[in-house]
C-alpha positions as CSV (number, residue, x, y, z in Angstrom):
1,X,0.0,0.0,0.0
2,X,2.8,2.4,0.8
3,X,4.5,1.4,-2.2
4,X,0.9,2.6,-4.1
5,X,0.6,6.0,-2.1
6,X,4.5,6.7,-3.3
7,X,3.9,5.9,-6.7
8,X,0.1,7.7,-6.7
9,X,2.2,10.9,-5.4
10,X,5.0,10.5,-7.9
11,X,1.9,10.6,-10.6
12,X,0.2,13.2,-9.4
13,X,3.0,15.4,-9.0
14,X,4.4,15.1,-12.5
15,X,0.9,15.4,-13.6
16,X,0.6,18.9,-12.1
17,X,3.6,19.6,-13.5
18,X,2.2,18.8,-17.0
19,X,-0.8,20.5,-16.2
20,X,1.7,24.1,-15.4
21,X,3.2,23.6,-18.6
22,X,0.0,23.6,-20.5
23,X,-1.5,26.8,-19.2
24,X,2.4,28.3,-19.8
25,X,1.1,29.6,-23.0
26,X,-1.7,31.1,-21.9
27,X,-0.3,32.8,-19.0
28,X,2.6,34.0,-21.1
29,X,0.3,34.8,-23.8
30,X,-1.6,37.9,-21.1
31,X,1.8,38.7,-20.2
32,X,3.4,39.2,-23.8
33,X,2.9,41.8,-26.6
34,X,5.6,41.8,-29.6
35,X,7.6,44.9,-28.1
36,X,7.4,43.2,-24.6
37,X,8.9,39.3,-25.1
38,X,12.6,40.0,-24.6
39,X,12.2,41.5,-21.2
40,X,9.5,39.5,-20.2
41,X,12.0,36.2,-20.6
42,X,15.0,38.6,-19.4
43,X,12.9,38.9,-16.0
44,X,11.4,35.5,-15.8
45,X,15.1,33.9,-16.8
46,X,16.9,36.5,-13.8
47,X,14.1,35.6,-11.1
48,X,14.6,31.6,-12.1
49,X,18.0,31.5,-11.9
50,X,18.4,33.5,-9.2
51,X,16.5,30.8,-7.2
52,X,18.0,28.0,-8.4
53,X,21.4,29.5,-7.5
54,X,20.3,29.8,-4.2
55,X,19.5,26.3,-4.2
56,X,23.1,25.2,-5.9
57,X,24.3,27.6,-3.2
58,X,22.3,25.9,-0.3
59,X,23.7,22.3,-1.6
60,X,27.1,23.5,-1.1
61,X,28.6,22.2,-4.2
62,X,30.7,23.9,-6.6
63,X,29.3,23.6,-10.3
64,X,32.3,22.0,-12.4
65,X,33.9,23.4,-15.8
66,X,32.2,20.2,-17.7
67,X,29.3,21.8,-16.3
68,X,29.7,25.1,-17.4
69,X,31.0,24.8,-20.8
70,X,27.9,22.3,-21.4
71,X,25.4,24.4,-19.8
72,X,26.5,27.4,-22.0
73,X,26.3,25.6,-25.2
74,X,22.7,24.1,-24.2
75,X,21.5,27.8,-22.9
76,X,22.5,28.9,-26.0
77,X,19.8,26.7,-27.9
78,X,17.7,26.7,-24.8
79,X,17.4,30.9,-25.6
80,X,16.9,29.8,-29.0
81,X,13.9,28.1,-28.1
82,X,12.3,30.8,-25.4
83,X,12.5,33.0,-27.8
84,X,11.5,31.5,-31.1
85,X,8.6,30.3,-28.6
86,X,7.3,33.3,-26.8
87,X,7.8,35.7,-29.9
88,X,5.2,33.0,-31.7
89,X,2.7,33.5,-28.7
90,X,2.4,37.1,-29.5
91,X,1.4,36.4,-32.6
92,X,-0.3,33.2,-32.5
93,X,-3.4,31.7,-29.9
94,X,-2.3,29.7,-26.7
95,X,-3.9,26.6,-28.0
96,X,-2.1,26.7,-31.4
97,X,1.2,27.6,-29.8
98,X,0.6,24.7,-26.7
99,X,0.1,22.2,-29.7
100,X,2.5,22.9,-32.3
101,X,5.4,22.6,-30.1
102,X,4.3,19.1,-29.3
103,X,5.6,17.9,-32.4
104,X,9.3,18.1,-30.7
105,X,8.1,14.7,-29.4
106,X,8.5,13.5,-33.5
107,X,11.2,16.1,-34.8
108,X,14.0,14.7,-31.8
109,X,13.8,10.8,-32.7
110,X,14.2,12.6,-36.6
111,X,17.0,14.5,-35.7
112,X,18.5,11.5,-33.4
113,X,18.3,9.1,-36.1
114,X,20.0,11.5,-38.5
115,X,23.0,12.0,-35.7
116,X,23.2,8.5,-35.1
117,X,22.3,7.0,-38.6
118,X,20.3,4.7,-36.9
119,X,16.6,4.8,-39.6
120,X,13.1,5.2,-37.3
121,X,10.4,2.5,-38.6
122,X,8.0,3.3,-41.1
123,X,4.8,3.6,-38.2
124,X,7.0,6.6,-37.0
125,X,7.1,8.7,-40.3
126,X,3.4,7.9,-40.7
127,X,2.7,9.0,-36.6
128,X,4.9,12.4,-38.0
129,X,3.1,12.8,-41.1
130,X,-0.6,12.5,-39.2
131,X,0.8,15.0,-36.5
132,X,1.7,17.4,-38.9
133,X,-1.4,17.0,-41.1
134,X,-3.2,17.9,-37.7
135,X,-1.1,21.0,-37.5
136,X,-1.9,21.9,-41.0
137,X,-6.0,21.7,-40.0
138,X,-5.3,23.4,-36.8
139,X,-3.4,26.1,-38.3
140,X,-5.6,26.9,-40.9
141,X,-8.6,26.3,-38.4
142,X,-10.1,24.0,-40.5
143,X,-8.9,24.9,-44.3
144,X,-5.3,23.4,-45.3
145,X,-4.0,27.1,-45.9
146,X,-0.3,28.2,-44.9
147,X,0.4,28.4,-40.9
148,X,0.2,32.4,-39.9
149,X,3.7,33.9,-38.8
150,X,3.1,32.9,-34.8
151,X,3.0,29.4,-35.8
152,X,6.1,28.8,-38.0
153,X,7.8,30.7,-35.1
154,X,6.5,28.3,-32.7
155,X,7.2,25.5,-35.4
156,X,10.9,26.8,-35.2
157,X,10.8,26.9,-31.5
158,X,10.0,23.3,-31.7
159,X,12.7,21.9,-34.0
160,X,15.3,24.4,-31.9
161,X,13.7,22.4,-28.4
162,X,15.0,19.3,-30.6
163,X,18.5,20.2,-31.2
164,X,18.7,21.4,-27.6
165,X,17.5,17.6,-26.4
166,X,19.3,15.9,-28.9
167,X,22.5,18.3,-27.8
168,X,22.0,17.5,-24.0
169,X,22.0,13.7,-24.8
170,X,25.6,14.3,-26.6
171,X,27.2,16.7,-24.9
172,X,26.2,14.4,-21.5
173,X,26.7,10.6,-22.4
174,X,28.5,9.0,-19.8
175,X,29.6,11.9,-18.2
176,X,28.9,12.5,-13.9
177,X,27.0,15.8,-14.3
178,X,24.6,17.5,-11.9
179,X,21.6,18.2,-13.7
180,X,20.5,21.2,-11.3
181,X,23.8,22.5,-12.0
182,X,23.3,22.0,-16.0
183,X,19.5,24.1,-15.6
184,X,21.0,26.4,-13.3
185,X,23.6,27.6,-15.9
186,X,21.5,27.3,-18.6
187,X,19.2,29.8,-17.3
188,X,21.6,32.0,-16.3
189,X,23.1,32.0,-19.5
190,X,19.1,32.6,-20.8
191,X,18.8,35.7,-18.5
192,X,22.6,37.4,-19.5
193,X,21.5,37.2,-23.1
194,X,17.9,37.8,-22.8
195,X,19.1,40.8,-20.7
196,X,21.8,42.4,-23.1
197,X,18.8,42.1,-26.2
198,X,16.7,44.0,-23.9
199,X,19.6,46.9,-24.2
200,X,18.8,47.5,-27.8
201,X,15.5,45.5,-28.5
202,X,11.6,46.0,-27.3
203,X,10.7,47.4,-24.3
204,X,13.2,48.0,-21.0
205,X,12.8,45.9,-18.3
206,X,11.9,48.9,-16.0
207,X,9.4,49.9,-18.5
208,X,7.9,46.7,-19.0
209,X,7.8,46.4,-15.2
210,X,6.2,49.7,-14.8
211,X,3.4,48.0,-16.9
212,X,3.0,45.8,-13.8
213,X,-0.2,45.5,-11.6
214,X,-1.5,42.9,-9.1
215,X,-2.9,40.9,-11.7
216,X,-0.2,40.6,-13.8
217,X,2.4,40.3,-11.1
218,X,0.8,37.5,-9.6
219,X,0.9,35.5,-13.4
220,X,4.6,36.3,-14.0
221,X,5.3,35.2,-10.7
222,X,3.0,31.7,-11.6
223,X,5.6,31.5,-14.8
224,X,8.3,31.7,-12.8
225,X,8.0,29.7,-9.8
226,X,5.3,27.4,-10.9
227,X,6.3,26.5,-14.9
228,X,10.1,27.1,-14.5
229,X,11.7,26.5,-10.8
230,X,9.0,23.9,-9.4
231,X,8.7,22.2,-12.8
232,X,12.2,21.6,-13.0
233,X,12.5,20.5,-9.5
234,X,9.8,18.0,-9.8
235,X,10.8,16.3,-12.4
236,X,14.4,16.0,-11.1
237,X,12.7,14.4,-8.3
238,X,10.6,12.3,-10.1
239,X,12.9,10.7,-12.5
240,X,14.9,8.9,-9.6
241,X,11.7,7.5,-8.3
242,X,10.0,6.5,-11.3
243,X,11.0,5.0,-14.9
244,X,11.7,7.5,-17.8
245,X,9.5,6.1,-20.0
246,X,6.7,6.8,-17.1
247,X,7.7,10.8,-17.1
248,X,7.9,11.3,-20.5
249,X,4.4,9.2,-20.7
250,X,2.9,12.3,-17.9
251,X,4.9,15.2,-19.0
252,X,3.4,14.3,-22.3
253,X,0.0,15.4,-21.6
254,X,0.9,18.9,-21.6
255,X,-0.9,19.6,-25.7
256,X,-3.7,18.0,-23.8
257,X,-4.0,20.3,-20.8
258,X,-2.7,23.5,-23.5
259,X,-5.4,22.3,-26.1
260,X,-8.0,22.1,-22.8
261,X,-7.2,25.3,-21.0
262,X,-6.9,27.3,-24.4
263,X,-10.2,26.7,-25.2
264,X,-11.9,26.6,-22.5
265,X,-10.4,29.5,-20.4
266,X,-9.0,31.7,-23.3
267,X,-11.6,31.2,-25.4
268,X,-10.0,30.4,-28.6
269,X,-12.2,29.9,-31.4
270,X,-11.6,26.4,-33.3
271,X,-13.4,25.1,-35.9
272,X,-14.6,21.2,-36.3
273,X,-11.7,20.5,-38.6
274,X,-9.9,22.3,-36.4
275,X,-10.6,20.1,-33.3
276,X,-10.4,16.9,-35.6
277,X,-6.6,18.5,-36.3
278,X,-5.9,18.4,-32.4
279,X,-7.2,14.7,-32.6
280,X,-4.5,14.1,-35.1
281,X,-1.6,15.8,-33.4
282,X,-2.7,13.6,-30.1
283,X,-2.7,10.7,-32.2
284,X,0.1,11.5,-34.2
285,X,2.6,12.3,-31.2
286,X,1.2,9.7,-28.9
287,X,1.8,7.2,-31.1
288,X,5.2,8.7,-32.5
289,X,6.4,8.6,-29.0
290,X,5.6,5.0,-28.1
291,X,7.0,3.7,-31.2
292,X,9.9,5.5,-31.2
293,X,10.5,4.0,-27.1
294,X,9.9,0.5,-28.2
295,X,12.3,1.1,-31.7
296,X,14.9,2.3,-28.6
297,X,14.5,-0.6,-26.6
298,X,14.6,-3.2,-29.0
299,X,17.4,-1.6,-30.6
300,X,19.5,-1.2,-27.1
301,X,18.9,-5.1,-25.9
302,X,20.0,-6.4,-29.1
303,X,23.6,-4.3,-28.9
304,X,23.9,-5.1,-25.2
305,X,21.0,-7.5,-23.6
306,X,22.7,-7.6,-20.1
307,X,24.2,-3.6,-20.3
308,X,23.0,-1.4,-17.1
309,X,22.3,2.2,-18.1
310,X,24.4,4.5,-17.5
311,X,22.8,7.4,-19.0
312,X,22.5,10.6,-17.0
313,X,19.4,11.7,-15.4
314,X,17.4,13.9,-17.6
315,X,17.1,17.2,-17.2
């Protein structure tokens, strides 16, 4: 039973942490105009890092030059990908944005395959090609016409997210590194550059914090500690009591919950094609996901049956 209670809290948890990342784009989405994105992320990546220095800090160990050259190179991409993303909220609706970048799930195992030269089976391409089709129809809310600006930015933000995953796997292999030191350098690397654009680009940060009332103070602070430091934390916290393929399989349902709060608490107007679009990138991503896992498996018992992992804990 206590085993149960453990697992059910495991769940739960990682399921609200799902359920944050889904209403991100939302709560971003109130918080964001097009002059107003690079010091929105300049304040939310300063706040995040801040804390999770003070956690490295409380720890009382010293983050290692493997660590810091790694988690330069991967804030580099990760700015890449908070940008790319956030500017395509401005101009796009929190449930489009919340589903397009869902399809990292199909462009990493792509992009991996490529890097390794290992080929994906044919049920993948066909679980990509129905997730995209559904992009197409949700894009065009109903009519296969071209995806507006906000979505190929958030389509960019999502093949960026898969270089950054693909990189971390790489640049990590078999090497001892402290993943809360890897996030807390990436973000700090985040907030220096997102703070230097903000010199020359959009609104100052004291300007856009001037724009600030109660309202909109308490969602930036919900962005911050909720999506970024307590996300993060969780599923650091998760992964070492529970199997990967069991948080990818929760974190997963985070087009669900965007798809769910965008409509329902934004508002956002979708047509019937349109929801039979969301039904495909489900489909097409859900299914992507579990072939792609079972492609993995089969692939890594048949080079080394008896091999432990020794692969480093996800970030």
């Amino acid at each position: 039973m206590t085993v149960l209670l453990a697992r059910f809290r495991v769940d739960l948890l990682l399921l609200v942490v799902a359920v944050s990342w889904g209403s991100t784009y939302l709560v971003a989405k109130e918080l964001v105009s097009p002059s107003s994105v690079v010091a929105l992320l300049a304040l939310r990546m300063l706040l995040a890092a801040a804390i999770m220095m003070a956690l490295v800090t409380a720890r009382r160990n010293q983050v290692t030059a493997g660590e810091l050259r790694v988690g330069v190179i991967l804030g580099v991409l990760l700015t890449a990908v908070f940008g790319f993303e956030t500017f395509g909220i401005a101009h796009t609706s929190a449930t489009n944005a919340g589903l397009i970048i869902s399809l990292t799930i199909v462009f990493t195992p792509i992009l991996e395959s490529v890097v390794s030269g290992r080929r994906l089976p044919g049920r993948f391409v066909l679980a990509a090609l129905i997730a995209v089709l559904g992009v197409l129809l949700l894009a065009g809310n109903g009519a296969l016409r071209p995806p507006t600006f906000g979505d190929l930015l958030v389509l960019a933000a999502a093949i960026v997210r898969a270089v950054h995953v693909t990189s971390m796997h790489k640049l990590t292999a078999g090497r001892a590194m402290d993943s809360l030191h890897l996030t807390t350098v990436q973000l700090a690397t985040c907030a220096v550059l997102f703070t230097a654009t903000s010199l020359f680009y959009g609104d100052s940060i004291p300007h856009f914090l001037a724009q600030f009332d109660p309202g909109r103070g308490m969602l930036f602070l919900y962005l911050v500690l909720a999506c970024t430091v307590f996300a993060f934390l969780v599923q650091t916290w998760a992964v070492r009591r529970t199997s990967p393929s069991r948080v990818s399989l929760l974190l997963g349902t985070e087009p669900i919950w965007a798809a769910i709060i965008g409509i329902t608490i934004a508002h956002d107007s979708v047509a019937v094609a349109g929801y039979f679009g969301i039904a495909l990138i489900l489909a097409g991503t859900a299914w992507g996901r579990s072939v792609e896992q079972s492609h993995r498996l089969a692939a890594d018992t048949e080079v080394s049956p008896t091999r432990d992992s020794g692969t480093p804990e996800p970030l």
